[in-house]
N, C-alpha and C positions, 0 to 999 in steps of 0.2 A: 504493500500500500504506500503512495505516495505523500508527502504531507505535503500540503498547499505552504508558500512563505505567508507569514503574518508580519503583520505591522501591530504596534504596540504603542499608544500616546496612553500616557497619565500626567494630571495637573503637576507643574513645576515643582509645587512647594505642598506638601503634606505636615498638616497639624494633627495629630488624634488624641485626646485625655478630656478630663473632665475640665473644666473651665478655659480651655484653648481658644473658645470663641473672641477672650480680651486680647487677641495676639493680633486681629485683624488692622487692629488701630496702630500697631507699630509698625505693619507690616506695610498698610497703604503710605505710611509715613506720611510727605505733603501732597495729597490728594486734595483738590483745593474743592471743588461738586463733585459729590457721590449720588449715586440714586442707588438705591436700597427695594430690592423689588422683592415683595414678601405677600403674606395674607394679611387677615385681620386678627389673627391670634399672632402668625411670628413675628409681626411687627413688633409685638412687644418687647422682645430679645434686641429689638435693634440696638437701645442704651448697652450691652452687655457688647457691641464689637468695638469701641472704645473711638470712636473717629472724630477728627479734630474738625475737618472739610464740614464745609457747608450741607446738610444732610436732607437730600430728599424721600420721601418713603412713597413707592406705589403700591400701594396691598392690596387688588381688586384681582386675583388672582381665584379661578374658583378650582375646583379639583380635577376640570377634564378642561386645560385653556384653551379657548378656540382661536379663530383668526380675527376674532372682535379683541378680543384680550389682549393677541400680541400688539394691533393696530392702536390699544385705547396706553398700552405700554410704551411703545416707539415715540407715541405722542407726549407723554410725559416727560421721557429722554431727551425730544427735542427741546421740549423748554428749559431742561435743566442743563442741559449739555454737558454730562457729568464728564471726569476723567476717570473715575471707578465706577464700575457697576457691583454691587454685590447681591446673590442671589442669597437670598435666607428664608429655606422651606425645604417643605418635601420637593419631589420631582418635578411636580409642576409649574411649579417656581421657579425650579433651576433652570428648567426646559427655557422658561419664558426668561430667564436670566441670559442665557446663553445667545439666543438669537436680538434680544435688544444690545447687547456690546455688539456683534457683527454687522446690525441693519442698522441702529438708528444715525448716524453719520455716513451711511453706504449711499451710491445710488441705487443697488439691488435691493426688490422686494422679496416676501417671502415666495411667491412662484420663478422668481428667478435662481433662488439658494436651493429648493428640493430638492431630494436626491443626496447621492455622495456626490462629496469634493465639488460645490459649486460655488462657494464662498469664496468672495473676490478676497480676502486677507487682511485688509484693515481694520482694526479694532480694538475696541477699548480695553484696557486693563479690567479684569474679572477674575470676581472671589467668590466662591461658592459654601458655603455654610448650612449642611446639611441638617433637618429637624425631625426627621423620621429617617428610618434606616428599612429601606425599601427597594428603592428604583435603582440606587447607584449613581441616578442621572451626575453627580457631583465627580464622577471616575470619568467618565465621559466625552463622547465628540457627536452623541446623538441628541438631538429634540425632536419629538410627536408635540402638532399642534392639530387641535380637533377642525376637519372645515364641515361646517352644519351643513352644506348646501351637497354636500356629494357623501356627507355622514361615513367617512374613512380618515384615517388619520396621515397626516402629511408627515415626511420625515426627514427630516434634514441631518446630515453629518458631515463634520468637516474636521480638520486638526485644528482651524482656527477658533472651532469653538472649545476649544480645552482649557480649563481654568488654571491661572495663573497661581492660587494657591485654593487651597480647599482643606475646611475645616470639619474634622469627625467632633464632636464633641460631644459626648454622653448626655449631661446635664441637660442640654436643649429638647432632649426628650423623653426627659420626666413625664411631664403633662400630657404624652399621646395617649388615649384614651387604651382599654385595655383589648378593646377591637380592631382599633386600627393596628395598635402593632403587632395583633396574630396576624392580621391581612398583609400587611404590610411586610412583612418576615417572612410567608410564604411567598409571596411575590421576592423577594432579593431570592430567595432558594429557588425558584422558579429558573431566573436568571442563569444561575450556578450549574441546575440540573439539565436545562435544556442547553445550554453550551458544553456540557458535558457528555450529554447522549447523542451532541449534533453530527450531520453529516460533514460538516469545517469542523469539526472537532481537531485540537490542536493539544501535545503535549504540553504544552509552556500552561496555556491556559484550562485543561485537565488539571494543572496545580490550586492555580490560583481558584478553579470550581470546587475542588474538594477541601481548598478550606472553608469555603462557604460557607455549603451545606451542612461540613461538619459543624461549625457552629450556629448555626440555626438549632441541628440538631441537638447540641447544648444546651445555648441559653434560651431560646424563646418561648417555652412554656415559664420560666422564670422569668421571664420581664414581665410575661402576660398576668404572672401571680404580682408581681411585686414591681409595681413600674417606675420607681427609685434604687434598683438592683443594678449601681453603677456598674458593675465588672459584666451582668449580662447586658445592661445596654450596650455596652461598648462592646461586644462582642458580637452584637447583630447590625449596629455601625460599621465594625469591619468585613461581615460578612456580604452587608448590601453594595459596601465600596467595591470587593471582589468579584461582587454578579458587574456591577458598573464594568469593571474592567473585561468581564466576561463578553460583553455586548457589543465592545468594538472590535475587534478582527472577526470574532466567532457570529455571536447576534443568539437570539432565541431559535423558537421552532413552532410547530402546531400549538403548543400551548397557549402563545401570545396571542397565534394569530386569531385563535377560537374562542380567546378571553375579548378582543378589541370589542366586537358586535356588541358585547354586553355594554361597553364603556358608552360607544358612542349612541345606541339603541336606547338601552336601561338607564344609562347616566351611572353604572354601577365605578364605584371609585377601582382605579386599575387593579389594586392591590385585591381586593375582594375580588374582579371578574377573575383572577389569574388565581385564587385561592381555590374557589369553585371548578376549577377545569384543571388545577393540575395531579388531581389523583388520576381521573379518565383520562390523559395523554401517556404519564409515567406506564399506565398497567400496559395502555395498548402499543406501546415502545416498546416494551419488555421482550418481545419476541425476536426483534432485529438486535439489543441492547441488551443481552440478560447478564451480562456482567457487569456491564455498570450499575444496570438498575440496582442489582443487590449489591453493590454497594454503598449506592443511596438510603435503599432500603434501613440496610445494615445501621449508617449513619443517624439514621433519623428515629432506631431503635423498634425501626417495625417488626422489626425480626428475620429470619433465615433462612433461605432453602424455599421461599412463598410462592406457590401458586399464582398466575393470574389474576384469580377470583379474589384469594387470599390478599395480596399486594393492593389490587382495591378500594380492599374493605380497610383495611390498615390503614394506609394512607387517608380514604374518605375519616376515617377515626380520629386520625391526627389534628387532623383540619377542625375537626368536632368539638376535640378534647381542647381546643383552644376557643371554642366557644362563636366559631365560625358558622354559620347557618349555609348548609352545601344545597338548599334546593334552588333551582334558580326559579319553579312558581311560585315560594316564599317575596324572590326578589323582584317580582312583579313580571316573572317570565309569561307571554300566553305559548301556550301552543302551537298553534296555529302559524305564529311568527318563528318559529324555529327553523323551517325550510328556509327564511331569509336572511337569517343570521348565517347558517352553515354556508350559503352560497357566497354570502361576502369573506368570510374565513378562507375559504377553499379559493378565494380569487385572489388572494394576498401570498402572493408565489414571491415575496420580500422576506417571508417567512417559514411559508408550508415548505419550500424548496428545500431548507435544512433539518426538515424532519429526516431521521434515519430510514425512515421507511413512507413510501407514498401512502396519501390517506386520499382518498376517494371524497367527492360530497356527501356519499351514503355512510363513509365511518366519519364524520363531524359529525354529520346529523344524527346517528346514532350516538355519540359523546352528550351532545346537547339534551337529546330525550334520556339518556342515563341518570343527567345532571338534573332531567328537570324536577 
């Protein structure tokens, strides 16, 4: 077997501990306008990155950012004309972090940067300051921005959007609620697993996947009991960073692609649709993948030697035992709509292409009614 060359971009400067977030103000040094792109809860953390510059804050970020959001962000950049941008959030924050230092001083729009490597290279200095440990997007050279009008997610990557420094910092999340960060956990393991089981699967990042998932499989029922459990937050901080890093040379697989529909359909937050679909991809992998799987397996204490069926039920278990609700007609799924979810899954060959094994419309759509 051949191995494809990889390419490999992580941000210049790495922070990770508990109160690391007051390093951002020494690190921008004289940054004279910052704009600070956050929500309406991380905004609050902003006083905690220590910055001396003129401070703007845009928190109108919501959980799936569309092309309204990066437009009503770009707009706020222009008037501030920062020399820092710092992104301070989960994912889609950073996401929306990452393409305002590239576009708002560019003449490219966001349909001109889509795809890989379309960023003309000019751009602001960016700090990323991660608040959930999830997406990774802070390891990063990708952003998904939601377009409501074709209800698929846009995808841009570039090296230029890779952060200048990027901080892990436990403390900043304390406060995720004890649902998000089962979702949220599963999804950085998602990351991990499905670059791991992928058809670009790569030794270099087979490393950096297995430390992932191992800690996931660690701490996250621990953070989920006790979400002031500095050494497990920080341990699913580094493991979301690892998926981050998993997702540039390698990328995901069927799992993501089968999780989107939920996001941009349901409005299901990412980390939840990818919670709900990654026990039914993992099993049905299993067959092309049985040695990885069980070692995932293995890691995440499902047990040994498992069946199929067994693998599953295990996995669906996991998800459970963290207090995850796996039906998707819980999550407002119909029926009826499930043929059209699978068909846009199944048309995202950005994705399905690096499953280990081809999935048909009929085995998504069979995932989906599993799930439902």
């Amino acid at each position: 077997m051949t191995i494809a060359p990889i390419t490999l971009h992580q941000p210049r400067r790495l922070a990770v501990g508990a109160g690391t977030v007051a390093d951002v103000g020494a690190w921008a040094g004289d940054a004279a306008t910052i704009l600070v792109i956050a929500t309406p809860v991380t905004a609050g953390f902003a006083d905690r990155l220590n910055l001396s510059g003129r401070v703007t804050v845009f928190d109108a970020i919501p959980g799936e950012p569309d092309i309204v959001t990066l437009d009503a962000a770009l707009d706020a950049a222009r008037r501030a004309r920062p020399d820092l941008v710092v992104g301070l959030g989960g994912g889609s924050v950073l996401d929306v972090a990452k393409l305002v230092a590239v576009l708002w001083d560019s003449e490219q729009t966001l349909a001109d940067v889509a795809g890989p490597n379309r960023v003309a290279g000019r751009r602001t200095r960016l700090a990323q300051v991660a608040t959930t440990a999830g997406t990774g997007s802070e390891a990063g050279i990708r952003s998904l921005i939601t377009d409501p009008a074709k209800g698929n997610k846009i995808a841009v990557e570039s090296p230029h959007m890779i952060a200048d420094f990027a901080v892990l910092d436990p403390e900043l999340t304390y406060s995720v609620p004890p649902a998000v960060t089962a979702a949220t956990g599963v999804d950085a393991m998602a990351h991990c697993v499905e670059a791991f089981t992928n058809r670009r699967a790569h030794p270099m990042i087979d490393g950096f996947a297995r430390m992932g998932f191992r800690l996931v499989g660690k701490y996250l029922a621990r953070a989920v009991r006790d979400g002031a459990d500095t050494e497990a937050r920080e341990g699913l901080m580094l493991a979301s960073y690892y998926g981050g890093i998993c997702l540039g040379p390698v990328n995901t697989a069927a799992g993501h692609a089968i999780a989107y529909p939920l996001g941009t359909r349901l409005r299901l937050p990412h980390g939840l649709a990818n919670a709900v679909i990654f026990p039914h991809v993992l099993a049905f992998n299993r067959q092309v993948a049985a040695d990885k799987t069980a070692e995932v397996a293995e890691a995440l204490g499902l047990g040994e030697n498992l069946s199929t069926e067994a693998l599953l039920d295990t996995a669906c278990g996991f998800c459970r035992d963290l207090g995850i609700e796996m039906s998707l007609a819980a999550h407002g799924a119909m029926a009826d709509d499930l043929p059209l979810y699978a068909g846009e899954a199944h048309a995202n060959r950005r994705l399905m292409d690096n499953n280990p094994i081809d999935m048909s419309v009929e085995d998504v759509l069979a995932i989906y009614k599993a799930a439902f």
